[in-house]
C-alpha positions in Angstrom: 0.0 0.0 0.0 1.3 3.7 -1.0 -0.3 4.9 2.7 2.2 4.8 5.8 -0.8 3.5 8.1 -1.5 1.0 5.7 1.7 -0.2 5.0 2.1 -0.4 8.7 -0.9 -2.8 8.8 0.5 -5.2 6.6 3.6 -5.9 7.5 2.5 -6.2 11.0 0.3 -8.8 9.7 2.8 -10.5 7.8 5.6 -10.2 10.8 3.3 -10.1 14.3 6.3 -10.5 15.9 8.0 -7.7 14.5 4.7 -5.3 15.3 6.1 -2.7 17.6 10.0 -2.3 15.4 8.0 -2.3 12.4 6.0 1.1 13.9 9.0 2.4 15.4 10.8 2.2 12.2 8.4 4.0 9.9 7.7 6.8 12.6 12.1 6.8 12.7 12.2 7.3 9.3 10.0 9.5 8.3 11.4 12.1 11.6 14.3 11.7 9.9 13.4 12.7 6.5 11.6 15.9 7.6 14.9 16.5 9.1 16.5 16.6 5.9 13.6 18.2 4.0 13.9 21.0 6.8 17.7 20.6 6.6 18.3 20.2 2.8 14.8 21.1 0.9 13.9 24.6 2.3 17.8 25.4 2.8 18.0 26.1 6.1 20.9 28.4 7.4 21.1 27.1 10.3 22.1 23.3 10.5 23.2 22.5 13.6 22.8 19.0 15.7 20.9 20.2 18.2 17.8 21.3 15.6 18.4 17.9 13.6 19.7 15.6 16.1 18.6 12.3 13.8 19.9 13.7 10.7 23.1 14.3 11.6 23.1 10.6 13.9 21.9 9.0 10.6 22.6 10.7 7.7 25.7 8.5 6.8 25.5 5.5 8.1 25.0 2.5 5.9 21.2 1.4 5.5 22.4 -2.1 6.7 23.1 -1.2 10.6 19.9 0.9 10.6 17.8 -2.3 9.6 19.3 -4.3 12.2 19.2 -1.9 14.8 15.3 -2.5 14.2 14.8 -6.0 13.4 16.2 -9.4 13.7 14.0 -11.2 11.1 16.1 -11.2 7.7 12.6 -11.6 5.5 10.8 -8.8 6.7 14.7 -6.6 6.2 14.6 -7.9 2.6 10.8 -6.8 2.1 11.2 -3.3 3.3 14.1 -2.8 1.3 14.4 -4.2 -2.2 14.5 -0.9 -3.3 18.0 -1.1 -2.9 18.4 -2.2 -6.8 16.9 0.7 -8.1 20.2 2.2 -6.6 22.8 -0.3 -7.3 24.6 -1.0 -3.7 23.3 -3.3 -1.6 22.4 -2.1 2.5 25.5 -2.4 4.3 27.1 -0.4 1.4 24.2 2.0 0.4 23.5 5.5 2.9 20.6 5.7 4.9 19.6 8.4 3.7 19.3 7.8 0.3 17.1 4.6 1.0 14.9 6.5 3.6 14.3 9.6 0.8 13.2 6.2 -1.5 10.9 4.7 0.9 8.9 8.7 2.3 8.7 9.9 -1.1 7.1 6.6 -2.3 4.5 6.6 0.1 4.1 10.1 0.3 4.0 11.5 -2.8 3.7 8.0 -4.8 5.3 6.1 -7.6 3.6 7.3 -11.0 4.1 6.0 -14.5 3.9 8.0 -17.8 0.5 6.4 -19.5 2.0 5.1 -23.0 5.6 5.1 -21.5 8.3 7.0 -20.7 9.2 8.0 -24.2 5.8 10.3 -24.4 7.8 12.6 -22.0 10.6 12.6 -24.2 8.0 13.2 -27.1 6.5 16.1 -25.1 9.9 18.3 -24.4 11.0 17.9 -28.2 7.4 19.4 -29.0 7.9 22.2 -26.7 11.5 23.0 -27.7 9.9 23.2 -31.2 7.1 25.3 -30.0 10.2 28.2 -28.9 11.5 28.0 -31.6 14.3 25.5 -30.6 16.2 23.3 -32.8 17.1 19.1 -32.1 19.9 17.5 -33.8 19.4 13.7 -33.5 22.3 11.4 -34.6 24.5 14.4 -34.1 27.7 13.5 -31.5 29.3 15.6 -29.7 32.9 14.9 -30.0 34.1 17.9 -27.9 33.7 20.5 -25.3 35.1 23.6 -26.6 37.2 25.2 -23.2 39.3 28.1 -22.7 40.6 29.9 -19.9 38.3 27.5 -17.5 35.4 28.8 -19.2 33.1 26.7 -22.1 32.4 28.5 -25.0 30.7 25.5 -27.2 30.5 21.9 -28.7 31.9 20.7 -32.1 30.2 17.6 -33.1 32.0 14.6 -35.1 31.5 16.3 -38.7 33.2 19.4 -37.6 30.3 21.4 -37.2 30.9 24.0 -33.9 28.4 25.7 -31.8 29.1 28.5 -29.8 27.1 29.4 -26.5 27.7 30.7 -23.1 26.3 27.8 -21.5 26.5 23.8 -22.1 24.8 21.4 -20.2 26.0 17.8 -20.8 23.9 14.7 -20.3 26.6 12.3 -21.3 28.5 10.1 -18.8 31.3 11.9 -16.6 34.0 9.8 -18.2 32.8 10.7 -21.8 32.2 14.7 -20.3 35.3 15.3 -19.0 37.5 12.8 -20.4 36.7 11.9 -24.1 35.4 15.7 -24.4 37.7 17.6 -22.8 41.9 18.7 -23.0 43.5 17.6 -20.1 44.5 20.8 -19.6 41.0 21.9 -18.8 39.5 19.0 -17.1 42.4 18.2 -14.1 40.0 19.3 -11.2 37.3 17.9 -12.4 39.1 14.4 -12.6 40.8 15.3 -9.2 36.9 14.7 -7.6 36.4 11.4 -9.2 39.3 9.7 -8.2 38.5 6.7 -6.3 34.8 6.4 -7.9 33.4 3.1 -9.9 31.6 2.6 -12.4 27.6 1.4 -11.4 25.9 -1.3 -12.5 24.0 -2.3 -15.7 21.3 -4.6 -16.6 20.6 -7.6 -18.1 16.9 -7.4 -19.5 14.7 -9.4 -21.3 11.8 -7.6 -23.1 8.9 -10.5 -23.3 5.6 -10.0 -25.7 2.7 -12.0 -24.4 0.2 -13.2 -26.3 -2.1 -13.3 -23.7 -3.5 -10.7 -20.9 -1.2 -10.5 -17.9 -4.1 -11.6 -16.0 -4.1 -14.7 -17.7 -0.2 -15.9 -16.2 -1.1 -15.0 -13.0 0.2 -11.3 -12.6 -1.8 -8.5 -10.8 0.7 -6.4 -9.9 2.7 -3.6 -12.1 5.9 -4.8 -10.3 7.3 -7.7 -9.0 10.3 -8.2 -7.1 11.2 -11.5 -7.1 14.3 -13.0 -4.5 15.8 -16.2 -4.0 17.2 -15.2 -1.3 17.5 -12.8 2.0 21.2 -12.8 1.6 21.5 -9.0 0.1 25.3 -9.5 0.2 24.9 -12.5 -1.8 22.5 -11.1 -4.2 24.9 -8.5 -4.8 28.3 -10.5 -5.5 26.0 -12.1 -8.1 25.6 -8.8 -9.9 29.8 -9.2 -10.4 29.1 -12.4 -12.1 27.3 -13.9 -15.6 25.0 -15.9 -13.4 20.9 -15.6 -13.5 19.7 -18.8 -12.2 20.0 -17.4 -8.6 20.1 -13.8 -9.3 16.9 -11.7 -7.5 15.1 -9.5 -10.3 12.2 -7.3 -11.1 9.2 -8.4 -13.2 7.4 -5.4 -14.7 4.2 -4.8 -16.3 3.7 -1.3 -17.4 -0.2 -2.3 -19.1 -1.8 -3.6 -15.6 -2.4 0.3 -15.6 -1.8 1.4 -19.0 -3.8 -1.2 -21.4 -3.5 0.9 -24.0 0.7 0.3 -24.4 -0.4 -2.8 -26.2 -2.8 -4.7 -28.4 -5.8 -5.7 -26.8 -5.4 -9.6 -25.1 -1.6 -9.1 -25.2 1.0 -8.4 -22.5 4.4 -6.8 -21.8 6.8 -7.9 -19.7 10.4 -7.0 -18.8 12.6 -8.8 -16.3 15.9 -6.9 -15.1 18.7 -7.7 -13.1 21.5 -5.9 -11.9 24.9 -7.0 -13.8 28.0 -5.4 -13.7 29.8 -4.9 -17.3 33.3 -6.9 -16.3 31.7 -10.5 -17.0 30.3 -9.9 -20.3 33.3 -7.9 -21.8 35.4 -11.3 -21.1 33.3 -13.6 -23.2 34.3 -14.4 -26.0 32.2 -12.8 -29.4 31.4 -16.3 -30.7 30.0 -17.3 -27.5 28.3 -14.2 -27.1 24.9 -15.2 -27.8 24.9 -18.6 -26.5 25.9 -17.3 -23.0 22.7 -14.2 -23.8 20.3 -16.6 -24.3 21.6 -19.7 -21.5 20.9 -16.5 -18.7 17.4 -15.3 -20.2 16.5 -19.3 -19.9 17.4 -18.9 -16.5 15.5 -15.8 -15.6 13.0 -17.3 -17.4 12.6 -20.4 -15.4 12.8 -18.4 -12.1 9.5 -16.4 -13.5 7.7 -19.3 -15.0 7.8 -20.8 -11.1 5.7 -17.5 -10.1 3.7 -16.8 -12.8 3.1 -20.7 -14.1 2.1 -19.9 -18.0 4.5 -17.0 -18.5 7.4 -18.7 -21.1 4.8 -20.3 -23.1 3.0 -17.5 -23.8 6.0 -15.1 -24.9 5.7 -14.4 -28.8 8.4 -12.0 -29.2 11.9 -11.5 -27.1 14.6 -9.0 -26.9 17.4 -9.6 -24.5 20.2 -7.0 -23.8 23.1 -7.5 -21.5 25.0 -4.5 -20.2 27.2 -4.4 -23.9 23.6 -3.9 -25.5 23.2 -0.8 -22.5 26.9 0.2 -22.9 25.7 0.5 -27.1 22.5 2.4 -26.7 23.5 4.6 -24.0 27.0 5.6 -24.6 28.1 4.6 -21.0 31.1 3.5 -19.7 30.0 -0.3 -18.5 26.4 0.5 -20.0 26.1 1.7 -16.2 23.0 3.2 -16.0 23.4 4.7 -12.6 26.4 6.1 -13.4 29.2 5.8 -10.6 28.7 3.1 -7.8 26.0 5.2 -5.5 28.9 5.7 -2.6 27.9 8.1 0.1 31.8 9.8 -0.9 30.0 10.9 -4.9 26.6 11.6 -3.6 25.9 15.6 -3.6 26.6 15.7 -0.2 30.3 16.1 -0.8 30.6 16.5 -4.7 29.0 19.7 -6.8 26.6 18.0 -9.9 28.2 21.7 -11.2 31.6 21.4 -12.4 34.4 23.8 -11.5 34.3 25.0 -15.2 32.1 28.4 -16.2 29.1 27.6 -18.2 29.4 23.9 -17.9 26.9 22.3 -16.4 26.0 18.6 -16.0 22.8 16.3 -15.3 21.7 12.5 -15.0 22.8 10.0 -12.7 26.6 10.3 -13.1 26.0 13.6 -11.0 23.6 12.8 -8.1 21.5 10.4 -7.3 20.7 6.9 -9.4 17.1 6.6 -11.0 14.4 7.7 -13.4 13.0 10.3 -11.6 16.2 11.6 -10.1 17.8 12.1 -13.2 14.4 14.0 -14.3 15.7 16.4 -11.2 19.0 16.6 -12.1 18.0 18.5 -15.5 15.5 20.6 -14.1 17.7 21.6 -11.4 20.7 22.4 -13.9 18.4 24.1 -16.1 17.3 26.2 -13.4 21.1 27.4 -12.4 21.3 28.3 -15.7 18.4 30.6 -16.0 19.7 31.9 -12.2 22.9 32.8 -13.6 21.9 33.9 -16.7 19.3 36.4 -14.8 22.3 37.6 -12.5 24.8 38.8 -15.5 
């Protein structure tokens, strides 16, 4: 349930013996995050540990010692906190405070999907740049950040074609920003900040068409996490590996709400797991698909034992490991949360604005991991820009 009461309710159900830690820990978490909304949100000059006592207790430590400061059952610690993928690091290495702004702003403000997909957003800002007159080059690449005197002053593209503008604001990855892009000369302090950071995570993903209605295999829900295990340690070591069989994963259905996505008496379905790039970049191109379609069998089977019906009912698959994510989105690793989400690289300690003039960078290689932060991230630099622009 998206309801804190609610939510409350049924996991006491579910864990009776867990009834009074699970209270306390909701009530915890969300003093907490109107610490940091207080804090953080509305900018508050004053931060101080006597006027946010739990923020400045919490705010660091791993999500891991929280949990077991709570609770002793390992089931109900993997239930409250799968949400871990959708940041790449499992508890004991992901902060606190990242997973309690995931769990208050899902039950407070609610998860929402795009009806007809994410791409219908995308469609919706290229009609409005159009509308101001804008222009979009697609299939255009950007092979280099014009820099002089620490300051940008364009972008030439791969055919030799150069822009000039006061301001750039880079979506690529940091690696392909500041070091494919950029001089050495011009980008040392920026690369001085990322010293010590990983690459994230990518995915491997299997894009299902059903011929049936989701219904029909036994799915009810638009998403599914499904675990072999309460071993998050484990579950991420596998992510390092080419393994699926015992992998944990997320089964999604975008058309439980959106029925429109599809034909009618048809189904989508994607499966993802978390996989790091390493593994697949060792095997060997004429094993390449063999080893692609051995792990989607194994995903596969892992479903099929929840949603009996599901692999003989798929019509049409795609599969793409993280080289396929590394192709389509230019990434280092095809990681699509950029760095590893280390407390170190969050925003706490590192500026999303680069110590260059005019430069200024959004997605998830400069904050936090995710759809909808990355959605933040470009509004956000989009807003500096119009703030500085307005002061000059």
């Amino acid at each position: 349930p998206t309801n804190k009461e609610e939510l409350i309710k049924v996991l006491q159900g579910k864990f009776p013996t867990e009834q009074d830690a699970i209270q306390k820990f909701f009530d915890f978490v969300w003093q907490f995050f109107t610490e940091v909304i207080g804090a953080f949100y509305l900018n508050d000059p004053d931060i101080n540990p006597k006027k946010y006592p739990l923020y400045y207790k919490y705010a660091l430590k791993d999500t891991q010692s929280v949990l077991d400061e709570y609770f002793t059952d390992p089931i109900l610690k993997a239930v409250i906190s799968p949400y871990w993928t959708y940041m790449g690091l499992p508890p004991s290495k992901l902060c606190f405070s990242d997973m309690a702004a995931l769990l208050f702003s899902y039950v407070e403000f609610k998860p929402y999907h795009i009806k007809g997909g994410s791409q219908m957003l995308s469609n919706a800002m290229l009609e409005v740049v159009y509308e101001n007159g804008g222009e979009v080059l697609f299939n255009t690449e950007v092979e280099k950040l014009l820099v002089k005197n620490n300051k940008v002053y364009g972008v030439r593209t791969s055919s030799g074609q150069e822009f000039e503008s006061t301001y750039v604001l880079s979506n690529a990855s940091a690696i392909s920003t500041f070091v494919d892009m950029m001089d050495d000369a011009a980008n040392q302090k920026v690369l001085e900040q990322y010293k010590g950071s990983s690459v994230g995570t990518s995915f491997f993903t299997i894009y299902c068409g059903l011929d049936c209605e989701y219904h029909e295999v036994g799915i009810n829900e638009e998403t599914n996490f499904i675990s072999n295990t309460t071993d998050m340690e484990f579950d991420y070591e596998l992510s390092k590996t080419l393994e699926t069989d015992k992998s944990s994963f997320i089964l999604t259905c975008y058309n439980v709400f959106d029925n429109e996505m599809v034909p009618k008496g048809t189904s989508q379905v994607v499966l993802v797991t978390m996989k790091y790039a390493e593994p697949w970049l060792k095997v060997p191109p004429h094993q390449y698909n063999d080893e692609k379609y051995r792990c989607a069998e194994a995903m596969l089977k892992n479903a099929e034992k929840v949603f009996p019906g599901l692999i003989s009912h798929i019509e049409e698959m795609e599969i793409a490991t993280p080289i396929t994510h590394m192709r389509y989105l230019g990434h280092p690793g095809g990681g699509a949360y950029g760095f590893d989400q280390y407390v170190k690289d969050s925003t706490l300690f590192v500026s999303p604005k680069p110590p260059i003039d005019g430069l200024y960078c959004a997605g998830s290689w400069f904050g936090s991991a995710g759809y909808q932060p990355t959605l933040t991230s470009g509004h956000s630099a989009a807003r500096a820009i119009l703030k500085e622009m307005r002061n000059k």
